[in-house]
BAFI-3210 file (N, C-alpha, C; in Angstrom, 3 decimals, decimal comma, padded with zeros to 6 digits):
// residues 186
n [1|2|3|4|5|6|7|8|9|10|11|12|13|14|15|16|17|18|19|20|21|22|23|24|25|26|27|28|29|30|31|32|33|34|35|36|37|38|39|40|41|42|43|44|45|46|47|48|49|50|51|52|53|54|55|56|57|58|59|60|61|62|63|64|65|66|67|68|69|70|71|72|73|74|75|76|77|78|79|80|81|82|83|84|85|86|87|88|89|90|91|92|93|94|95|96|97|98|99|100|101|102|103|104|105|106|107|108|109|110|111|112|113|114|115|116|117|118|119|120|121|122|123|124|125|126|127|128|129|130|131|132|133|134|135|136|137|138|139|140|141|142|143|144|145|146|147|148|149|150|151|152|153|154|155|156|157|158|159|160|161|162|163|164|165|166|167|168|169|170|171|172|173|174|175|176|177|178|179|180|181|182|183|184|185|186]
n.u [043,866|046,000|045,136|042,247|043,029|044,267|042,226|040,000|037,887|036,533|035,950|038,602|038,514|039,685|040,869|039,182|040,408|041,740|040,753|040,995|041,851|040,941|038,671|036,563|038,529|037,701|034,768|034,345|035,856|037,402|039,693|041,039|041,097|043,099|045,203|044,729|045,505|047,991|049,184|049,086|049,993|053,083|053,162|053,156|055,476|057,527|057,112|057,151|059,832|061,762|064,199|063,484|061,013|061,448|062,453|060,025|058,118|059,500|059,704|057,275|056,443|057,730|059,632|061,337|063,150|063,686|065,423|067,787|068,715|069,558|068,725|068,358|066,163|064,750|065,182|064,088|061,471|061,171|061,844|059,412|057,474|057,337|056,890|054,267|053,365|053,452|052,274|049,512|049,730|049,294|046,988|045,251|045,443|044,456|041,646|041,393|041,184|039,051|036,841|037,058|038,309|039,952|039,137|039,190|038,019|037,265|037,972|037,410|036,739|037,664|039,819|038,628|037,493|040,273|041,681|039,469|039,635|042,213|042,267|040,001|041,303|043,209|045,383|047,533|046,228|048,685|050,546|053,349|052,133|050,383|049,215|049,550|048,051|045,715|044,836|043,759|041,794|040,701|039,619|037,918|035,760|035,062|033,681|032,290|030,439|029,852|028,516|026,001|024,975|024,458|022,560|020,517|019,577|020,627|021,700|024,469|025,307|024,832|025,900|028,627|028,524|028,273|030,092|032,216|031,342|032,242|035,029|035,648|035,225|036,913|039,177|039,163|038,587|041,267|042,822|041,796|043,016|045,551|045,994|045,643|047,693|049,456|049,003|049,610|051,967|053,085]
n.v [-005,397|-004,708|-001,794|-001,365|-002,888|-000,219|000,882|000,974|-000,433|002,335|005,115|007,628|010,648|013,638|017,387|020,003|020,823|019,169|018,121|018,980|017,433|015,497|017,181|019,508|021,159|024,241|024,040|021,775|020,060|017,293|016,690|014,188|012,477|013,803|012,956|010,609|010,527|011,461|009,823|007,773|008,685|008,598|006,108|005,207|006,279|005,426|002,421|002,249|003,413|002,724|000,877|-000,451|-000,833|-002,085|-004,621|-005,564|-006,347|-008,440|-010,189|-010,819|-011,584|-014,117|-015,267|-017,164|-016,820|-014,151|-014,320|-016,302|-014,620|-012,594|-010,676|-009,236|-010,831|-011,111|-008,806|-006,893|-007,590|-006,897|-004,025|-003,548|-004,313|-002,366|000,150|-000,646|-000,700|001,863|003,382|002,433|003,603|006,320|006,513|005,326|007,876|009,543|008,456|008,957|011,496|012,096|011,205|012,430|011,287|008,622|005,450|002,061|000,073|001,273|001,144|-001,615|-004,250|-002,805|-003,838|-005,491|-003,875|-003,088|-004,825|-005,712|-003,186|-003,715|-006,031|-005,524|-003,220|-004,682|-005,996|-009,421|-011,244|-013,357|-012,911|-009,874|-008,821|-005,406|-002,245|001,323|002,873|001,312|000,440|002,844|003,265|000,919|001,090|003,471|002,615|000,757|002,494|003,717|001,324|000,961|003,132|003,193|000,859|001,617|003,859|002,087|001,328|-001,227|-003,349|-003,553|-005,629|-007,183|-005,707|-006,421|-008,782|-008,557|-007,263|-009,450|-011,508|-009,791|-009,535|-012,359|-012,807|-011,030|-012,357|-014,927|-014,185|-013,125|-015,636|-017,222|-015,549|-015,688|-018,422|-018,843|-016,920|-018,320|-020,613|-020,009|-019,428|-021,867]
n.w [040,993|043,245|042,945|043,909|046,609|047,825|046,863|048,417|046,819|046,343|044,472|043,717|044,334|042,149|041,312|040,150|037,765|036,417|034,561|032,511|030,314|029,504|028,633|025,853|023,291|022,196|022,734|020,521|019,737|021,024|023,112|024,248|021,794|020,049|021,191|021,061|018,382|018,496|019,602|018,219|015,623|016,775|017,213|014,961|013,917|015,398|014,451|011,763|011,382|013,205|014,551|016,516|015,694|013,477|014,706|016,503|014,466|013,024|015,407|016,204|013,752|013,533|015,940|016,580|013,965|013,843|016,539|015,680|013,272|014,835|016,874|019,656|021,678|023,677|025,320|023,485|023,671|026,150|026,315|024,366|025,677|027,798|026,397|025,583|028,041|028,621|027,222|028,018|030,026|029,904|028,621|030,674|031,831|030,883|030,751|033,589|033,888|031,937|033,451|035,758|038,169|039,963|038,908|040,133|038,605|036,270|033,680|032,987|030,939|028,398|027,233|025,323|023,419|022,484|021,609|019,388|017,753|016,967|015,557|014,146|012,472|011,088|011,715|012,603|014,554|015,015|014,699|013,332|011,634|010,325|011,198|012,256|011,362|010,618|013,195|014,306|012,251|012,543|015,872|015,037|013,461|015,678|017,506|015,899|014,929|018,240|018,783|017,325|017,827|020,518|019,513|018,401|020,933|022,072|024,493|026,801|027,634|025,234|022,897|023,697|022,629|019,816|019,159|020,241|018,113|015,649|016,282|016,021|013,252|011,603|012,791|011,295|008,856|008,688|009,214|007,142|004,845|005,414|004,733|002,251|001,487|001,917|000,495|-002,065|-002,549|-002,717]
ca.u [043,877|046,555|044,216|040,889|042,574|044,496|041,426|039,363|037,397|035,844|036,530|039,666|038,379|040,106|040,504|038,286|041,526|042,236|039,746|040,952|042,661|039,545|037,401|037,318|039,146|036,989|033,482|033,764|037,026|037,522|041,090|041,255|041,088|043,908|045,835|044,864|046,046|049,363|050,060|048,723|051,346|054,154|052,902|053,590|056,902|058,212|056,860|057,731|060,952|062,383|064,784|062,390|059,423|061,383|062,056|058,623|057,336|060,477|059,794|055,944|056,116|058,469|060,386|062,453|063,957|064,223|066,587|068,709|069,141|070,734|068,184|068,180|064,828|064,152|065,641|063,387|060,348|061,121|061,151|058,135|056,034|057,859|056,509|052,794|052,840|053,140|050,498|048,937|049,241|048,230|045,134|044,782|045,471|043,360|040,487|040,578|040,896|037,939|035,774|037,706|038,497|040,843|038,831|039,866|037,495|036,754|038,358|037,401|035,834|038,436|040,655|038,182|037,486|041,326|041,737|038,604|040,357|043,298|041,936|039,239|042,475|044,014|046,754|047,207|046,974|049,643|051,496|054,183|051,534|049,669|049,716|049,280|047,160|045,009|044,450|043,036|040,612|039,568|038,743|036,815|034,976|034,224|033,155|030,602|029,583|029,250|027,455|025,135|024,125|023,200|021,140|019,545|018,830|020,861|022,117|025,865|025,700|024,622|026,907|029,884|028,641|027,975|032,101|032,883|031,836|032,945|036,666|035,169|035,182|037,865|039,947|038,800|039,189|043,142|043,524|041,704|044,014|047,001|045,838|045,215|048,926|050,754|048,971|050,019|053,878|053,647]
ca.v [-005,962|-003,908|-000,565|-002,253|-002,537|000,759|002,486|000,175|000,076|003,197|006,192|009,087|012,016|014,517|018,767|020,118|021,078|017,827|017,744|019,649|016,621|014,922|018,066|019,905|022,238|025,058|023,590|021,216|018,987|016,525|016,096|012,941|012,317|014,728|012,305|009,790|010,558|011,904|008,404|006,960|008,964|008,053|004,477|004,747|006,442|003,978|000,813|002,546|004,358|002,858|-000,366|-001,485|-000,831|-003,674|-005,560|-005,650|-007,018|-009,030|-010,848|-011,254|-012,782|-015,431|-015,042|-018,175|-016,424|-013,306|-014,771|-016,521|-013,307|-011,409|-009,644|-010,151|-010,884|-011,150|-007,483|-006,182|-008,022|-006,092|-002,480|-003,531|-004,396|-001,016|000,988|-000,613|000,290|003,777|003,602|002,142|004,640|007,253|006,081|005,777|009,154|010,588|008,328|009,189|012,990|012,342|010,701|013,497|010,786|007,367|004,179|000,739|-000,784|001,917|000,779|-002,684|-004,539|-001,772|-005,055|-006,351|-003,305|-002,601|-006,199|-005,401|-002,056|-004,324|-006,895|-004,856|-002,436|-005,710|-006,804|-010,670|-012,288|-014,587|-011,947|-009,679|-008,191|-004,512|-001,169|001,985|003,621|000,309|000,022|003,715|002,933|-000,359|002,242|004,419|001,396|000,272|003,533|003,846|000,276|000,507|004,368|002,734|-000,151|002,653|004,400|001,236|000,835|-002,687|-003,586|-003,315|-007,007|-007,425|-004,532|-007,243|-010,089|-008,094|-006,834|-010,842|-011,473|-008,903|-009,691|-013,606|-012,963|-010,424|-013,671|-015,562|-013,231|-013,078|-017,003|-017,251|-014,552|-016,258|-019,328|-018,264|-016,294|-019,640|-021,535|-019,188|-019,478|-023,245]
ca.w [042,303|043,887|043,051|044,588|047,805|048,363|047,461|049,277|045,560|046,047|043,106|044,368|043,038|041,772|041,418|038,214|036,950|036,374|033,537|031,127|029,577|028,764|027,791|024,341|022,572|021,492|022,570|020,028|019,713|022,669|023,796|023,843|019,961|020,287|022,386|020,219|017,232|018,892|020,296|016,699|015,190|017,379|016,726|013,373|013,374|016,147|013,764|010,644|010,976|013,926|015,070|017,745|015,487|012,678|015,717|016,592|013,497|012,791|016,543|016,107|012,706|013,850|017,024|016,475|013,041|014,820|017,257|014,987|012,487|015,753|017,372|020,797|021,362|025,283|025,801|022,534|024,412|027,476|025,473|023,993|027,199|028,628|025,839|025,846|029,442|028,454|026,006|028,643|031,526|029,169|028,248|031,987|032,529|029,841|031,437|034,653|033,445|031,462|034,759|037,102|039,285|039,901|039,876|040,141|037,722|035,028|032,656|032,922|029,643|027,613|026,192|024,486|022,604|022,532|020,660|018,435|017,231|016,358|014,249|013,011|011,455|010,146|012,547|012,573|015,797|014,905|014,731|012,472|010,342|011,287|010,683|013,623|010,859|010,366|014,709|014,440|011,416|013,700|016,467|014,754|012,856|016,776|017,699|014,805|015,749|019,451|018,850|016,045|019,138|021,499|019,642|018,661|022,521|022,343|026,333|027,023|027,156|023,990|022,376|023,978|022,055|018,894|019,289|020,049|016,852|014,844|016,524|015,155|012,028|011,895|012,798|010,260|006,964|009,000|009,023|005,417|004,105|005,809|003,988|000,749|001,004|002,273|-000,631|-003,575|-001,818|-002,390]
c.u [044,389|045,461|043,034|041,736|043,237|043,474|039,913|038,055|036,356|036,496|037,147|039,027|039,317|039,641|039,687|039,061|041,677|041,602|039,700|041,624|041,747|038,459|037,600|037,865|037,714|035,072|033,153|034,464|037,757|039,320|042,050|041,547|042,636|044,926|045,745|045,806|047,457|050,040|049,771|050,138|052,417|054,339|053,782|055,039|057,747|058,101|057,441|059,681|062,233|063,317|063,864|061,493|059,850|061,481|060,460|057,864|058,070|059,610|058,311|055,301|056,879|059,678|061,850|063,858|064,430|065,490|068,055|069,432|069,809|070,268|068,056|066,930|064,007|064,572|064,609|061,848|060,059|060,648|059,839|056,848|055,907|056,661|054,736|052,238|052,720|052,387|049,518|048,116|049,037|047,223|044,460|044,740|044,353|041,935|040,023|040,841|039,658|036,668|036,076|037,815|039,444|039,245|039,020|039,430|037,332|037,249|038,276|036,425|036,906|039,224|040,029|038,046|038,823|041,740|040,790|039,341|041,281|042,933|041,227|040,546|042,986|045,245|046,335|047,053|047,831|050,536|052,326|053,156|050,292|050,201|049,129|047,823|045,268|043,821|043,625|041,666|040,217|039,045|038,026|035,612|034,460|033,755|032,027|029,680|029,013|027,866|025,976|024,107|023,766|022,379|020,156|019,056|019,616|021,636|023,639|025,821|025,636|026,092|028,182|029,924|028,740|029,697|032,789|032,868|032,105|034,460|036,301|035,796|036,046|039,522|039,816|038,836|040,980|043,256|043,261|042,901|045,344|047,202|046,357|047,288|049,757|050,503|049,775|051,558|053,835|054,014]
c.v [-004,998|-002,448|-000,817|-002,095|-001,536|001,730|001,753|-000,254|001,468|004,693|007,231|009,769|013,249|015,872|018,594|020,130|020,165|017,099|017,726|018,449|015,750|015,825|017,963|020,973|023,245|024,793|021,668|019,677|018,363|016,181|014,996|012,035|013,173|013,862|011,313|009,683|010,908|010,677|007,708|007,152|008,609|006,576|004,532|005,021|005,366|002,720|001,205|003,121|003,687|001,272|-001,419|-001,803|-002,076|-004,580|-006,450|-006,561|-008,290|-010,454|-011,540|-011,974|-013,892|-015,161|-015,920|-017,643|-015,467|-013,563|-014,820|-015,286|-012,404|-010,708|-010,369|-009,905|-010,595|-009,610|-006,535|-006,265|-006,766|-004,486|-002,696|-003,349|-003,080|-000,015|000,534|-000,645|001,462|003,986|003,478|003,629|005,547|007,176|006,110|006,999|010,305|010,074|009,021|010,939|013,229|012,545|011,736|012,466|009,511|006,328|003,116|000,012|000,090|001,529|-000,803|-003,355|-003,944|-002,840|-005,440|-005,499|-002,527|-003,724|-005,583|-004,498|-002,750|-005,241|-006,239|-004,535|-003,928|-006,337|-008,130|-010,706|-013,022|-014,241|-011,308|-008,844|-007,095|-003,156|-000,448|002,740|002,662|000,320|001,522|003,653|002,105|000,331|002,997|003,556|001,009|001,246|003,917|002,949|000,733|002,159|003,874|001,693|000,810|003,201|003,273|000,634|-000,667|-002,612|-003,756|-004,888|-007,555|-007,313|-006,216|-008,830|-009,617|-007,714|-008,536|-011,027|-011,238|-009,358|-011,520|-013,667|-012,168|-011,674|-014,627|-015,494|-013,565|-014,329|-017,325|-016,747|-015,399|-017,493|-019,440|-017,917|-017,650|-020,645|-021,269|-019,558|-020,703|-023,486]
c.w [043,349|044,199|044,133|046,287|048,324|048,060|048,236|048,217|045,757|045,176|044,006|043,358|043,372|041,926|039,941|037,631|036,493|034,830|032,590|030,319|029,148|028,401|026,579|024,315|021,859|021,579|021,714|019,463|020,867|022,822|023,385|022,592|019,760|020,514|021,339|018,904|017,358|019,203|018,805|015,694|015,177|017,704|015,870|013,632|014,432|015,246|012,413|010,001|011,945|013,834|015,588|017,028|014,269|013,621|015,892|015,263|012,874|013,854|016,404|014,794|012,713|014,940|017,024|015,604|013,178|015,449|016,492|013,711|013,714|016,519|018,885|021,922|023,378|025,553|024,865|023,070|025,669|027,064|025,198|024,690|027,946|027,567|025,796|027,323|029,504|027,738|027,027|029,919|030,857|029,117|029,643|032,521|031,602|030,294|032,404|034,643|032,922|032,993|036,310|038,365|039,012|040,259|039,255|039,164|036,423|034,050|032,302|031,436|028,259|026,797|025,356|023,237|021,785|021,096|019,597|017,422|016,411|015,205|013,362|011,707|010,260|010,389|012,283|013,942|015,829|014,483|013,461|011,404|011,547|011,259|011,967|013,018|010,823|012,040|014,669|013,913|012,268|015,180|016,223|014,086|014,277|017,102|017,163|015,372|016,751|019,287|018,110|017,243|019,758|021,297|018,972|020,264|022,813|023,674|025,697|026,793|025,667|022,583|022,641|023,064|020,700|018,785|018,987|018,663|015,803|014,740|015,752|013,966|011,390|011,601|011,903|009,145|007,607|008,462|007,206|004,658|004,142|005,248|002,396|000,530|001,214|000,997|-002,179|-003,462|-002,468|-004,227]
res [x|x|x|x|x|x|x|x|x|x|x|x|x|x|x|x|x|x|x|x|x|x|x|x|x|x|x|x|x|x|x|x|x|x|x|x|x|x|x|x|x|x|x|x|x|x|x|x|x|x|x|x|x|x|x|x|x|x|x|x|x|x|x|x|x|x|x|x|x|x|x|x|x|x|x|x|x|x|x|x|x|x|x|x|x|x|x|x|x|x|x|x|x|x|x|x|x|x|x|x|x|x|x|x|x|x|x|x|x|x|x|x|x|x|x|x|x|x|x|x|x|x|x|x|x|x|x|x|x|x|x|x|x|x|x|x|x|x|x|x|x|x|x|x|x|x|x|x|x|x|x|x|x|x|x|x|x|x|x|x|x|x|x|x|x|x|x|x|x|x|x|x|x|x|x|x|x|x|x|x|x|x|x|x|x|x]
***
């Protein structure tokens, strides 16, 4: 919103310089993958190694039990949102490095395939379960996908329904699974 009307929506462009953060390396290795896997990394060791990162999985597989075990959950929330804003504005900055310019909408549609990535990997939605290594594999699994639709010629609209229900059914092996594991418990 805010963006849209300080740039009145039309695209700030940028110096060339500006570029090199979305080119490649050597002709043949793009940056960005680069970037990726650097923030993939620092996924993991934040979720794997860290406080915040048991937090995190602690809070999202039951927030209530969270609480009561000691963690104090509204301040861990706050880190959390802090730190996927910086995931965030990265990714923004590696975009509009890629597009050599700022604009308000480019990145619009990007959640859905952001979500996709996630379930694909094997996160729950319902939280507490999810690996950093898992959300990469579910990016490169959408990546194949959506490349596999273009060169079948299928329309962007399409491509978005073909993602819906992928993330569908995605959700559905989760709740099964989550089934299946709550029944065996009983």
């Amino acid at each position: 919103g805010l963006s849209l009307v300080i740039s009145q929506g039309s695209p700030i462009a940028f110096p060339e310089s500006v570029s090199r953060l979305g080119d490649t390396l050597g002709g043949w290795l793009p940056v960005p993958v680069l970037v990726m896997i650097a923030m993939g990394l620092i996924t993991a060791l934040i979720l794997g190694r860290t406080f915040i990162g048991r937090s995190m999985y602690a809070i999202g597989g039951n927030e209530e039990a969270a609480r009561l075990s000691g963690l104090r959950v509204k301040r861990q929330k706050i880190v959390i949102y802090a730190l996927s804003g910086l995931f965030a504005a990265v990714a923004g900055i590696v975009l509009a490095s890629r597009l050599v310019s700022a604009q308000p909408q480019a990145a619009q549609g990007y959640e859905l395939d952001a979500i996709a990535a996630v379930v694909i990997g094997g996160a729950s939605l319902a939280g507490g379960v999810g690996k950093a290594s898992g959300t990469l594999i579910g990016a490169l699994i959408l990546a194949v996908l959506r490349n596999g639709l273009n060169l079948l010629s299928v329309s962007a609209f399409w491509q978005q329904v073909v993602i819906g229900v992928v993330i569908a059914l995605a959700v559905l092996l989760d709740t099964l699974r989550r089934k299946a594991g709550s029944g065996a418990a009983s």
